[in-house]
C-alpha positions, 0 to 999 in steps of 0.5 A: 526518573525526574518528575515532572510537577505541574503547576498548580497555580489557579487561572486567573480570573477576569479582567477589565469590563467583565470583571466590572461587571461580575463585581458590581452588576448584582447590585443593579439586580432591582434596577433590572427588576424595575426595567424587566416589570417595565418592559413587561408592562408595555408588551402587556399594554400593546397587547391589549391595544393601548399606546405603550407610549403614551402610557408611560409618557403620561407616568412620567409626567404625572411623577415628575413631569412638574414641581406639584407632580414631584411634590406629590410624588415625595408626599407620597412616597414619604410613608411608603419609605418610613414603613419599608424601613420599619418591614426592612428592620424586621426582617434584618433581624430574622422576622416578618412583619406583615402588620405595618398596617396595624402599626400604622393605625396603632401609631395614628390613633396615639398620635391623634390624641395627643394632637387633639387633646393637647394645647402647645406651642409647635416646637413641643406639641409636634415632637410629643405627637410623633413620640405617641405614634412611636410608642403606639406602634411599638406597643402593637408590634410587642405584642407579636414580638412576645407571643413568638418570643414566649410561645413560638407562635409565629410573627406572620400570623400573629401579625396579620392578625392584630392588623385586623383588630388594629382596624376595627379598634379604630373603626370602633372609637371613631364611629362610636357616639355614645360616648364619643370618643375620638369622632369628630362632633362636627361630622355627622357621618362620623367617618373621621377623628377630630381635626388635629391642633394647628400646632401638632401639623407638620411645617410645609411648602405649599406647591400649588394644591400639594404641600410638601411637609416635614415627613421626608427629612424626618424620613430621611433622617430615620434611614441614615439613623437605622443604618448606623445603628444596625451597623455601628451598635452593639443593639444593631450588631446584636439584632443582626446576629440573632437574625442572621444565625440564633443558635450563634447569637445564644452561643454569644450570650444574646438573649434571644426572646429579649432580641425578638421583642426588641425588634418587633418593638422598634420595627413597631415604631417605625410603622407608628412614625409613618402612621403619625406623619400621614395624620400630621403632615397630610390630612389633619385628621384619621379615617378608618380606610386611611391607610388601606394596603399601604402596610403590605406595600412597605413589604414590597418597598422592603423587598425590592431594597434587599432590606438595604436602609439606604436603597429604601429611600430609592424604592419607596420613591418609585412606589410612590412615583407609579402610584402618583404617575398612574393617574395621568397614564389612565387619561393619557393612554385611556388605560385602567389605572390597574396597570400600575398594579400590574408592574407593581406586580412584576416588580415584586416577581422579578426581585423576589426571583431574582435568578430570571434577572441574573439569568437574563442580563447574565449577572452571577450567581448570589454568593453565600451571605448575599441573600435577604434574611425574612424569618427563620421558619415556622415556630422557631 
């Protein structure tokens, strides 16, 4: 009797616009995260009784609508772009830094020392400031990245921790009088440092009240820079093997205690970038509420990237636009300025589940390998 073989050959698979879609869709998964928290938001507000349209109408505006609006928004966004990538380095290399803000104080009151104390010319003097908050930085974030190298002790806790003493060390040397330290003499209330060398500012464009300064290149600069060390180096290929898979990268010969420090170093250092940039380019001086939730919003900056370097640039412009824009929705649609916080909110939600996006705009599945690495679990 002949036998009758069956083809064995696969079906084919699709073709034209769906295959597009299957192909590129799930790197739209934040833009749909932003549309869905958006939508969510004006159903929220005509809930409430409010003008959805004029709400947005108003952010918009307040964001974009002008050159100082666009301005602010850039100045704005500047820090939230160099710590999302600081947040985004971490967790790239398996860990969680939740003490950016830590960093960031750590790094600002480095960077204050040197822009008070020192007398340069500009081409020396702003390089040397933005060093110190680097290494202020990087010397915080070490410390974490030691205790869970050598104990296991965990980075969230270790983190979060040292974010606390970061501030009241600086609440400490600014408020002291006796001696005085980094407190200005000339301010009675003691409520901030010494105004920093005109020479240690950043160089600017003044647009009306708003001066859109040098930080934005420098971060700039610092994404393409982190994105091709993590993807060209042996120090890059290195912090992702150790955070994607230890027991592999220890297999290869990496230490992995020497990675851990490594990164939180670096991570570190971001964070003290930003710090700096904040002290140098916006205000002139550190108070000790200056930089009040804005090292937990790095961490939602990092998230709705997908810990992308490039996609930071992107992200960290929409947070600093929502927050930019909110003040003209608050008058606009007479809405609590809240609201913002609200999207904000949704956003996180929606790229942190992001298989309700997929589900609702029909975006397959995350394949093995898509998903972000955070940390590797508790102690290990």
């Amino acid at each position: 009797m002949a036998q009758v073989y069956e083809s064995r050959n696969p079906s084919p698979g699709p073709t034209g616009l769906r295959a597009l879609w299957e192909r590129w869709s799930p790197a739209l998964v934040p833009v749909f995260a932003v549309f869905t928290a958006l939508l969510l938001g004006a159903l929220m507000i005509g809930l409430t009784g409010g003008d959805w349209l004029a709400a947005y109408t108003g952010l918009f505006q307040g964001a974009l609508g002008s050159p100082r609006a666009l301005a602010d928004t850039v100045v704005r966004a500047t820090p939230f772009i160099i710590s999302g990538l600081a947040v985004a380095l971490a967790f790239k290399s398996g860990l969680f830094n939740v003490g950016a803000e830590g960093q960031l104080y750590a790094g600002a009151v480095f960077a204050v020392v040197v822009a008070t104390t020192l007398r340069l010319p500009a081409i020396f003097h702003i390089p040397l400031s933005i060093l110190a908050g680097a290494l202020g930085g990087a010397a915080w974030a070490a410390i974490a990245g030691v205790l869970k190298a050598r104990t296991g002790a965990h980075e969230v806790i270790n983190t979060i921790m040292l974010n606390y003493v970061a501030l009241r060390i600086t609440e400490w040397l600014i408020r002291n009088r006796e001696p005085l330290i980094l407190g200005d003499p000339a301010d009675t209330t003691t409520s901030r440092t010494r105004i920093v060398e005109a020479t240690a500012r950043y160089p600017g464009i003044p647009i009306e009240t708003t001066t859109l300064h040098l930080g934005i290149l420098i971060a700039i600069g610092l994404v393409f820079l982190v994105s091709w060390s993590l993807n060209r180096t042996t120090v890059g290929f290195e912090l992702r093997t150790a955070g994607a898979n230890p027991n592999a990268a220890r297999y290869a010969g990496i230490s992995v205690p020497r990675t851990i420090v490594l990164a939180m170093a670096l991570s570190g250092a971001l964070a003290g970038v930003a710090g700096a940039g904040e002290v140098l380019g916006v205000r002139g001086s550190l108070s000790a509420d200056f930089f009040s939730g804005l090292g937990f919003d790095a961490i939602a900056v990092a998230l709705l990237a997908r810990s992308n370097p490039i996609g930071i640039i992107f992200s960290g412009l929409l947070w600093g636009a929502l927050l930019t824009g909110a003040r003209l929705m608050q008058v606009r649609a007479s809405l609590s300025i809240d609201v913002i916080k609200i999207v904000q909110a949704f956003i996180i939600m929606f790229v942190a589940a992001d298989q309700i996006v997929r589900y609702i705009y029909r975006i397959p599945r995350r394949k093995p390998g898509e998903e972000t690495v955070i940390s590797k679990g508790w102690g290990g």
